[in-house]
Backbone as XML, in Angstrom:
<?xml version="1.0"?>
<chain id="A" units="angstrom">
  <residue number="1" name="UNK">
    <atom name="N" x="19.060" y="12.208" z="3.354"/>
    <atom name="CA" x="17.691" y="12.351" z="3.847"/>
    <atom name="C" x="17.139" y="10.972" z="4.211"/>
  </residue>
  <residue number="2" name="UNK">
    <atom name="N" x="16.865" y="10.850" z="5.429"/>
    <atom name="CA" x="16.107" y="9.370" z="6.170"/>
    <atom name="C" x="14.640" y="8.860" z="5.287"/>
  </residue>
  <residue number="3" name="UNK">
    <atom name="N" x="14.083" y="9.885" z="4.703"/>
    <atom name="CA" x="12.977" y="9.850" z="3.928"/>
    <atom name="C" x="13.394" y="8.989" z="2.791"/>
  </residue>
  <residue number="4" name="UNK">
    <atom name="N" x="14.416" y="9.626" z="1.877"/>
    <atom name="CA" x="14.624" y="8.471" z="0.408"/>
    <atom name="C" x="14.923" y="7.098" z="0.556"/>
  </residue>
  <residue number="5" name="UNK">
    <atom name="N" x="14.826" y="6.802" z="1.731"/>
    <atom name="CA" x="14.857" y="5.197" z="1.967"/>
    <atom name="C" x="13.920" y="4.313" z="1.658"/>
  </residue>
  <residue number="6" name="UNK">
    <atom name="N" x="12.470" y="5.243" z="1.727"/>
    <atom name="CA" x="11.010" y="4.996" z="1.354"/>
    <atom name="C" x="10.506" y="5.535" z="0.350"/>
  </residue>
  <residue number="7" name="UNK">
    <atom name="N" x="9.991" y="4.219" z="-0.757"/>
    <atom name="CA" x="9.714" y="5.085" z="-1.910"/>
    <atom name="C" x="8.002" y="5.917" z="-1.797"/>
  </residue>
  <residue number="8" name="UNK">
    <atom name="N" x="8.048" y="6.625" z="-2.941"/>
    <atom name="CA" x="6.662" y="6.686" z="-2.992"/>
    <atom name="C" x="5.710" y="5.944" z="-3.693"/>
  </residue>
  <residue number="9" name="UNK">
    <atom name="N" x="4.612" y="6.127" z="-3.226"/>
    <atom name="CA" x="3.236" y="4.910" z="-3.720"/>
    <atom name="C" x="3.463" y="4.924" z="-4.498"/>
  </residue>
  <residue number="10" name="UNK">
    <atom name="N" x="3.683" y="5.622" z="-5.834"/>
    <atom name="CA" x="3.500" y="5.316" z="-7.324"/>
    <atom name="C" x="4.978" y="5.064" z="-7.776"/>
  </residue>
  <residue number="11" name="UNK">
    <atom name="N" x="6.175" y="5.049" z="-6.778"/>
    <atom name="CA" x="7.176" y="4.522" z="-7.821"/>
    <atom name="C" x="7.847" y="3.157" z="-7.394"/>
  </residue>
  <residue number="12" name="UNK">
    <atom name="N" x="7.281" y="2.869" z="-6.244"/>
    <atom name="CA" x="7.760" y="0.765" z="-5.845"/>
    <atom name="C" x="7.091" y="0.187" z="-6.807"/>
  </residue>
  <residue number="13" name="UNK">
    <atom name="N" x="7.032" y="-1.087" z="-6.535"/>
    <atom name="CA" x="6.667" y="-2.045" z="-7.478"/>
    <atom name="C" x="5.448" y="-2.183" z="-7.653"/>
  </residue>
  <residue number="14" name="UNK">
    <atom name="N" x="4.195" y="-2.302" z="-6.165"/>
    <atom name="CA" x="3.122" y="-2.714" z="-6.272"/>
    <atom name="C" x="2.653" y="-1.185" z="-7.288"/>
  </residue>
  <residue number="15" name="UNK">
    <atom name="N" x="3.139" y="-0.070" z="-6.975"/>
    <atom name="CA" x="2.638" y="1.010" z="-7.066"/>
    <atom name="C" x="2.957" y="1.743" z="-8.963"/>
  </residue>
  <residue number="16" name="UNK">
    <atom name="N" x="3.654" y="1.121" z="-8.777"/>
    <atom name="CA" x="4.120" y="1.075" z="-10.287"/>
    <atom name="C" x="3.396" y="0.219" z="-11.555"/>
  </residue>
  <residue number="17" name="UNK">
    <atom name="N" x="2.704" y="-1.063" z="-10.895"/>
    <atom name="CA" x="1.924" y="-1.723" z="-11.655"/>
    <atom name="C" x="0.463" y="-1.449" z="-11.706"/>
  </residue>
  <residue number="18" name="UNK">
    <atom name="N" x="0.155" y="-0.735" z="-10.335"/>
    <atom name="CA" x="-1.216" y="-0.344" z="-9.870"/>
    <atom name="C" x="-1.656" y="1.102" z="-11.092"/>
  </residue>
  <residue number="19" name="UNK">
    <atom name="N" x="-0.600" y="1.715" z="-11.198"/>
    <atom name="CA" x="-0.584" y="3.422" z="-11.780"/>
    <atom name="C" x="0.033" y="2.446" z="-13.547"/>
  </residue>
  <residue number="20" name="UNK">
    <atom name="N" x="0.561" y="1.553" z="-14.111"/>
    <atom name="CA" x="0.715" y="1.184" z="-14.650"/>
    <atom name="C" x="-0.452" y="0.447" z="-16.114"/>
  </residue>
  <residue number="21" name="UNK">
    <atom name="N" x="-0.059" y="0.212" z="-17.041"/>
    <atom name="CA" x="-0.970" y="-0.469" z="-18.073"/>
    <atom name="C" x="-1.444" y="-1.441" z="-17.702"/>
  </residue>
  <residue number="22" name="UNK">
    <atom name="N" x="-0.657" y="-2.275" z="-16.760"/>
    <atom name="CA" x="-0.986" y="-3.704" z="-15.977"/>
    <atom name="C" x="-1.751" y="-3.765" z="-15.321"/>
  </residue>
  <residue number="23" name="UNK">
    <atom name="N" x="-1.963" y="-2.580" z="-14.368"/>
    <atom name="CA" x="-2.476" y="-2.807" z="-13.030"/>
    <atom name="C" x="-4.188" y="-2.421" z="-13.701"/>
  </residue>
  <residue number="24" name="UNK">
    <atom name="N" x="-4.091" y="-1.243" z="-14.462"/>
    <atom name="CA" x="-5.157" y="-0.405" z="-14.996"/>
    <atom name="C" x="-6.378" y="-1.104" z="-15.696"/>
  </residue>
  <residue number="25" name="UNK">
    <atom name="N" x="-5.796" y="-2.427" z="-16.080"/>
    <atom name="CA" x="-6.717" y="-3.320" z="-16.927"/>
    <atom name="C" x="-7.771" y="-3.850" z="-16.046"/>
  </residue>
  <residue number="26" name="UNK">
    <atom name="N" x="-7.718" y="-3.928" z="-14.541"/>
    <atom name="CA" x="-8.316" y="-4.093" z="-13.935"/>
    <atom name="C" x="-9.447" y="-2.630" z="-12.948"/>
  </residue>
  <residue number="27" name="UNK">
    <atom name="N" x="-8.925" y="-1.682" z="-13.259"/>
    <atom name="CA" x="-9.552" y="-0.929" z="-12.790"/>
    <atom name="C" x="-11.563" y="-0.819" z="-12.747"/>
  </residue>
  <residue number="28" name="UNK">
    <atom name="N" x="-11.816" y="-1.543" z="-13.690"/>
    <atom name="CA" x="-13.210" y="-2.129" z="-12.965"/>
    <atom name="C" x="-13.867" y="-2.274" z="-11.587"/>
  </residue>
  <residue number="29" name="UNK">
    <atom name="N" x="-12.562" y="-3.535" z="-11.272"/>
    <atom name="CA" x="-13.195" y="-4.237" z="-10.106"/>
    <atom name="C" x="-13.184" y="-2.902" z="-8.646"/>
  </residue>
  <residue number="30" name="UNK">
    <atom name="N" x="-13.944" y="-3.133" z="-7.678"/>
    <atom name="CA" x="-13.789" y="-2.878" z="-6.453"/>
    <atom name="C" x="-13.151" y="-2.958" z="-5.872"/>
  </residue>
  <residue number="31" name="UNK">
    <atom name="N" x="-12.513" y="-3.726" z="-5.785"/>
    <atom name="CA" x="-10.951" y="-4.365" z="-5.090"/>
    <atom name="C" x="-9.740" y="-4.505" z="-5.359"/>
  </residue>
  <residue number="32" name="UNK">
    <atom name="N" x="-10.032" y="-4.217" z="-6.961"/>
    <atom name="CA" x="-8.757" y="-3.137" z="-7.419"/>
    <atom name="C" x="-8.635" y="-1.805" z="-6.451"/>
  </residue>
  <residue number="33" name="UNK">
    <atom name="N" x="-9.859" y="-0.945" z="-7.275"/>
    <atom name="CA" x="-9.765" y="0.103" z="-6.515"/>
    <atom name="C" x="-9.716" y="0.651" z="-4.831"/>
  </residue>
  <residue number="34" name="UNK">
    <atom name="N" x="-9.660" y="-0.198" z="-4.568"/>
    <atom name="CA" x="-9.568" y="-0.121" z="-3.063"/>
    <atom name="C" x="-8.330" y="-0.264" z="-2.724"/>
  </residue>
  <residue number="35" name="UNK">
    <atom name="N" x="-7.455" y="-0.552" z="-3.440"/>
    <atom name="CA" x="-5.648" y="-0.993" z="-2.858"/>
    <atom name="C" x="-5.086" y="0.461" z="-2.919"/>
  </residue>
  <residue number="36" name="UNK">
    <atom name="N" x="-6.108" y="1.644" z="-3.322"/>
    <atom name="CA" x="-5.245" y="2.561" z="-3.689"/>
    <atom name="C" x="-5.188" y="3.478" z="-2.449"/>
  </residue>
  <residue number="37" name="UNK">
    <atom name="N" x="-5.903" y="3.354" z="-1.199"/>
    <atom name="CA" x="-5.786" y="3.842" z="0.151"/>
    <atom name="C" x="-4.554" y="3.478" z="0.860"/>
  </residue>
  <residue number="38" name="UNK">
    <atom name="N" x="-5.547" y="2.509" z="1.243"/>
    <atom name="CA" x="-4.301" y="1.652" z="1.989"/>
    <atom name="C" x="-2.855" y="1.685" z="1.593"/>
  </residue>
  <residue number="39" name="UNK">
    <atom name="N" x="-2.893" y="1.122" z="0.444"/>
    <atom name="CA" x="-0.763" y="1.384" z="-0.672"/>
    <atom name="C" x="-0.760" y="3.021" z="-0.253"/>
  </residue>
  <residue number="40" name="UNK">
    <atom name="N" x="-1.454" y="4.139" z="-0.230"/>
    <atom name="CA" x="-0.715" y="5.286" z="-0.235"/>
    <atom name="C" x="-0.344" y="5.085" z="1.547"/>
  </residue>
  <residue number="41" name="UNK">
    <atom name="N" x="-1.539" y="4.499" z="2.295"/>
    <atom name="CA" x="-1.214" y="4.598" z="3.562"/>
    <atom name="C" x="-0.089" y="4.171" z="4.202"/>
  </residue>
  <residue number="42" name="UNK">
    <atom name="N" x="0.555" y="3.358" z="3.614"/>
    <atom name="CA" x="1.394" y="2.301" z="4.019"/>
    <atom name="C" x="2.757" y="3.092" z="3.757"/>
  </residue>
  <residue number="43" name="UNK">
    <atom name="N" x="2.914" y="4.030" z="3.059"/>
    <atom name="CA" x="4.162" y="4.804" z="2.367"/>
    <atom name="C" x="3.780" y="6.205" z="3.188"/>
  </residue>
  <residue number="44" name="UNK">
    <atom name="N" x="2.945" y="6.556" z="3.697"/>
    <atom name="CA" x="3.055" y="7.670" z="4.366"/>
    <atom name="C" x="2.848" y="7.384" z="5.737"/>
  </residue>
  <residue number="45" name="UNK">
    <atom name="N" x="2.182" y="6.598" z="6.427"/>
    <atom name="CA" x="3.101" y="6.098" z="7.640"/>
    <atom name="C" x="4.303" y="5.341" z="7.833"/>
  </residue>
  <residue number="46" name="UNK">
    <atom name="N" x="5.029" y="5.068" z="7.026"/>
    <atom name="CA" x="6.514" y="4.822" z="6.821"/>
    <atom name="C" x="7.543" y="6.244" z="7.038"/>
  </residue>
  <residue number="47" name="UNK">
    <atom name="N" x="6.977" y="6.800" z="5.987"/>
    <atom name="CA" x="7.543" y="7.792" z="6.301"/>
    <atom name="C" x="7.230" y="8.735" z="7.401"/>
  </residue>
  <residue number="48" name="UNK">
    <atom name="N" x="6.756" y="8.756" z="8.343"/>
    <atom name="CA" x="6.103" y="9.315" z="9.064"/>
    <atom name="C" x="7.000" y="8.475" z="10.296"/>
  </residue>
  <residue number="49" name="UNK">
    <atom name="N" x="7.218" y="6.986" z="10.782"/>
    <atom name="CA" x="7.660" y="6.459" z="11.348"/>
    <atom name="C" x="9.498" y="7.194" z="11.133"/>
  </residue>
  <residue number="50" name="UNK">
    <atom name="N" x="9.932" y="7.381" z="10.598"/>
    <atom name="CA" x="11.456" y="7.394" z="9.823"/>
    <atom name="C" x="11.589" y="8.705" z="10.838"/>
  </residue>
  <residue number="51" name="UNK">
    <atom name="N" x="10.089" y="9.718" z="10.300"/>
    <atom name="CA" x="10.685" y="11.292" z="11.064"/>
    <atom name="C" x="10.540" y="11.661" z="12.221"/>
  </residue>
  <residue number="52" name="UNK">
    <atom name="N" x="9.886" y="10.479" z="13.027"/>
    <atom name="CA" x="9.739" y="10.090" z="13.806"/>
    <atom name="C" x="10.947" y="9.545" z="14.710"/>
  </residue>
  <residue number="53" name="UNK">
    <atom name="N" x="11.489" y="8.692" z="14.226"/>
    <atom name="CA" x="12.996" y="7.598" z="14.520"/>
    <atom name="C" x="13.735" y="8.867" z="14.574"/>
  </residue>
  <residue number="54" name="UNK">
    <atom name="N" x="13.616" y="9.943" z="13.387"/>
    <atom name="CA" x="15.419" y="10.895" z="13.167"/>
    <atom name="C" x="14.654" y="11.911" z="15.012"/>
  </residue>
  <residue number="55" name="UNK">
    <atom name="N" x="13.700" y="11.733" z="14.686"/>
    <atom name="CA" x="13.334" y="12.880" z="16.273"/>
    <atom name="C" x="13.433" y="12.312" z="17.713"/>
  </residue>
  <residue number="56" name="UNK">
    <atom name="N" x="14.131" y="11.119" z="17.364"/>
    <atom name="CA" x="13.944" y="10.608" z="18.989"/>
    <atom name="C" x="12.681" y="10.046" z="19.012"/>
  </residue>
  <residue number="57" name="UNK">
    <atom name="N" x="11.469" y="10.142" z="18.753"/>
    <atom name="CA" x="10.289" y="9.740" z="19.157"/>
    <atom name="C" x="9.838" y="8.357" z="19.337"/>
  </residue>
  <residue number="58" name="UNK">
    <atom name="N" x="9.780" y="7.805" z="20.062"/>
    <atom name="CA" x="10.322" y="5.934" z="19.361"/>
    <atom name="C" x="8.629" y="6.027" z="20.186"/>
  </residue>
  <residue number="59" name="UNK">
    <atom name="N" x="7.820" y="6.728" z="20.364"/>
    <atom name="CA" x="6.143" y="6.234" z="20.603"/>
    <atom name="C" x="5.744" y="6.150" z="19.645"/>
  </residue>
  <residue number="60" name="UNK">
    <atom name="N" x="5.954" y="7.870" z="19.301"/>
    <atom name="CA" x="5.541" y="8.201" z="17.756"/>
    <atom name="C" x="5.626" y="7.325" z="16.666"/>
  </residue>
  <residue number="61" name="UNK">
    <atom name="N" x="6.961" y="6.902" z="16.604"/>
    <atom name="CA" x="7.520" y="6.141" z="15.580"/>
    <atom name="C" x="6.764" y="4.330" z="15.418"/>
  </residue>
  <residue number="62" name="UNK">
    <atom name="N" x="6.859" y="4.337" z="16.716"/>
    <atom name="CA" x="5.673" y="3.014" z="16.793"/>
    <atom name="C" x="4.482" y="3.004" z="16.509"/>
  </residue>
  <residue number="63" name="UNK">
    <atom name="N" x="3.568" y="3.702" z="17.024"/>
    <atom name="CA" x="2.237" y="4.020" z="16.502"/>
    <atom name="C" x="2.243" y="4.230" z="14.819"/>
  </residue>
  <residue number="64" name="UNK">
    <atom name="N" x="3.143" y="4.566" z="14.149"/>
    <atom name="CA" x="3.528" y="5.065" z="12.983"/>
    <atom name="C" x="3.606" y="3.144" z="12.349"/>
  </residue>
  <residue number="65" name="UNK">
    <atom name="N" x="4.510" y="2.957" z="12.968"/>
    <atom name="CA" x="4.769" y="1.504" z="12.149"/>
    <atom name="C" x="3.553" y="0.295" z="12.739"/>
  </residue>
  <residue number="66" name="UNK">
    <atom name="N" x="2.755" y="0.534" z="13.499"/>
    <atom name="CA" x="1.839" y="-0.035" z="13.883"/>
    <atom name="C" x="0.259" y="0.030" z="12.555"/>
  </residue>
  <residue number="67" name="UNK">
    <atom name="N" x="0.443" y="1.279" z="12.306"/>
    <atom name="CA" x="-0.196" y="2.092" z="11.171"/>
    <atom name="C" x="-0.148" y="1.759" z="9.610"/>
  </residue>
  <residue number="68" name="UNK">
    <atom name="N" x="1.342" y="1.435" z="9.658"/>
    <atom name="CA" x="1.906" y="1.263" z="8.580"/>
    <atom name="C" x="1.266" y="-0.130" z="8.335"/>
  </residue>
  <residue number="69" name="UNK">
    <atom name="N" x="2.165" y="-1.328" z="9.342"/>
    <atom name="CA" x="1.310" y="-2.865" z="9.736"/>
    <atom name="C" x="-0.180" y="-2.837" z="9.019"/>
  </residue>
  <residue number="70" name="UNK">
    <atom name="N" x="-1.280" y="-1.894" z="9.582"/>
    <atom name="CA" x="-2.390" y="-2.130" z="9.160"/>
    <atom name="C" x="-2.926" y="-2.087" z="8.164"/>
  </residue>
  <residue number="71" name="UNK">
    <atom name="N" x="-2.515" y="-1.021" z="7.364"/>
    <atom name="CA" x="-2.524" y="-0.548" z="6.319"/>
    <atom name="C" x="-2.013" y="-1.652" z="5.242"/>
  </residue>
  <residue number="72" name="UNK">
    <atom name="N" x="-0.441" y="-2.153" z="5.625"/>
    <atom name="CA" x="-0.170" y="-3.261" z="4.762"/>
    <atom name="C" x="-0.981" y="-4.377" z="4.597"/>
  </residue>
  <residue number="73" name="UNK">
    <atom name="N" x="-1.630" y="-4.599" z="5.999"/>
    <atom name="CA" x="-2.591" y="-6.169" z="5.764"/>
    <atom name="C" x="-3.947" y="-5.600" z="5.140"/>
  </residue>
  <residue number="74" name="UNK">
    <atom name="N" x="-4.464" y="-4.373" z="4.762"/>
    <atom name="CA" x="-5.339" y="-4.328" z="4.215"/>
    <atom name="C" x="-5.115" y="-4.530" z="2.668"/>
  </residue>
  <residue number="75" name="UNK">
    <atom name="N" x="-3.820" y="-3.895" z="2.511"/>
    <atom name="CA" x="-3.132" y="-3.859" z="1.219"/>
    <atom name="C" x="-3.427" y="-5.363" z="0.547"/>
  </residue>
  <residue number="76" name="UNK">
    <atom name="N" x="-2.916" y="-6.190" z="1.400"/>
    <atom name="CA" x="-2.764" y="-8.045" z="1.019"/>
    <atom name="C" x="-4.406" y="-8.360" z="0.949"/>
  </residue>
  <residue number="77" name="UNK">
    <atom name="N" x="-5.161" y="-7.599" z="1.917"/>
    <atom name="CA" x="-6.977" y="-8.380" z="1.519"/>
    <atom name="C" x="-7.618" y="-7.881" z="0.390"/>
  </residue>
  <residue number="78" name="UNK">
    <atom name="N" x="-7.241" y="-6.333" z="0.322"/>
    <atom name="CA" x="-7.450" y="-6.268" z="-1.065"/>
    <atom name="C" x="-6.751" y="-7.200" z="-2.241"/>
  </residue>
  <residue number="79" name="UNK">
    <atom name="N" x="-5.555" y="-7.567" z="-2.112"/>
    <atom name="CA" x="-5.210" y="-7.887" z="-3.498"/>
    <atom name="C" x="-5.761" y="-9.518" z="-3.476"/>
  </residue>
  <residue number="80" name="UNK">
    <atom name="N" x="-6.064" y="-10.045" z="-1.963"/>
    <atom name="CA" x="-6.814" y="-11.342" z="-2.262"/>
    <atom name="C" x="-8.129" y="-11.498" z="-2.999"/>
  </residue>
  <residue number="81" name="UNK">
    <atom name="N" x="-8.558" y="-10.176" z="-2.113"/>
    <atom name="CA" x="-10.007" y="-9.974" z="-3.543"/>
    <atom name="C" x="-10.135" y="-10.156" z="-4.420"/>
  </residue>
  <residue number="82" name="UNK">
    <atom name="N" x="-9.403" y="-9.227" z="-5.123"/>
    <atom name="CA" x="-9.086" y="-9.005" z="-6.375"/>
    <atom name="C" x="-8.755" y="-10.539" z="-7.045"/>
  </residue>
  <residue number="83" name="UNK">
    <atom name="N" x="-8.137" y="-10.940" z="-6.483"/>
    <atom name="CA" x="-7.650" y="-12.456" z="-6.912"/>
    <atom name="C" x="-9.080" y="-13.150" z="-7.196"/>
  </residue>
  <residue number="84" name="UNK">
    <atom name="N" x="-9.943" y="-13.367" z="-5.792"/>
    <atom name="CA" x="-11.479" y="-14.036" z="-5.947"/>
    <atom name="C" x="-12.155" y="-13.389" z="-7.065"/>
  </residue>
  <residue number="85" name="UNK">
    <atom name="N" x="-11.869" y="-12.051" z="-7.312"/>
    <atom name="CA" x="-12.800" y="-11.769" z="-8.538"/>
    <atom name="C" x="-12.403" y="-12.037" z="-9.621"/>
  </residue>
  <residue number="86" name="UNK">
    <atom name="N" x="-11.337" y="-12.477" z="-9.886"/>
    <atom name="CA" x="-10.730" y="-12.325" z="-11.002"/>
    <atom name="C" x="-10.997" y="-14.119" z="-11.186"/>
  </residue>
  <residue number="87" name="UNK">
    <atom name="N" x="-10.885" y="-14.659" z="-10.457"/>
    <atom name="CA" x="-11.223" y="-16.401" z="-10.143"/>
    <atom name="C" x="-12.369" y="-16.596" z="-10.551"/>
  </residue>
  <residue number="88" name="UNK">
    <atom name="N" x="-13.757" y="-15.383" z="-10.028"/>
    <atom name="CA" x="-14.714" y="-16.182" z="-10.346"/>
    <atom name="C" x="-15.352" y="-15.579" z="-11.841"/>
  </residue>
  <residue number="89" name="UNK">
    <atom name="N" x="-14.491" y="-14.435" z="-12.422"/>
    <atom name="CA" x="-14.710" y="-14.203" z="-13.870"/>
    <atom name="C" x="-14.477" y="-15.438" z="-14.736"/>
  </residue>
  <residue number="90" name="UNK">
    <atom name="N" x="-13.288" y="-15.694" z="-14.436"/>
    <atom name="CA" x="-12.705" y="-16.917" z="-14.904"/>
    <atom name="C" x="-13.184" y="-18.353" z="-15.073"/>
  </residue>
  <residue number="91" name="UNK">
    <atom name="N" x="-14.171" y="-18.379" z="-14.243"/>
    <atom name="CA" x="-15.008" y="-19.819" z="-14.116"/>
    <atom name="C" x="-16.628" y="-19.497" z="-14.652"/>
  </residue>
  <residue number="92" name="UNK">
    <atom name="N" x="-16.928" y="-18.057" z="-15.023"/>
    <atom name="CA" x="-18.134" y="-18.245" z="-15.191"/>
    <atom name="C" x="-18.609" y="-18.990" z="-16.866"/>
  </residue>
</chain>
């Protein structure tokens, strides 16, 4: 199956620490909670791109990984957030 190549949100790494004791300690902030769109988005336009690729569709499949792209860089501004908040707990 072209699909098990891509895990799901809750069992990669980011997604594993996010759904995790680790990740959870932070569930406070805003910008924690906000990684949890985007990370699912990023794994379901992946996969979405893949069934795309097995169909011939190489538009589809682009728009798909174009999707995916966006989703990931939101992924990274959230977790920079998160970083600033966690920075300026740290200094108060």
């Amino acid at each position: 199956d072209i699909n098990s190549k891509i895990t799901m949100h809750d069992q990669c790494r980011l997604g594993k620490w996010y759904y995790g004791f680790e990740g959870q300690q932070f569930s406070n902030y805003y910008s924690f909670r906000s990684l949890e769109a985007p990370h699912k988005e990023v794994h379901t336009a992946g996969h979405s791109a893949l069934n795309y690729f097995a169909a011939g569709d190489m538009n589809a499949m682009s728009q798909e990984l174009d999707r995916m792209e966006r989703s990931s860089n939101e992924v990274v501004n959230q977790l920079e957030m998160l970083a600033v908040d966690l920075l300026k707990e740290t200094t108060l």
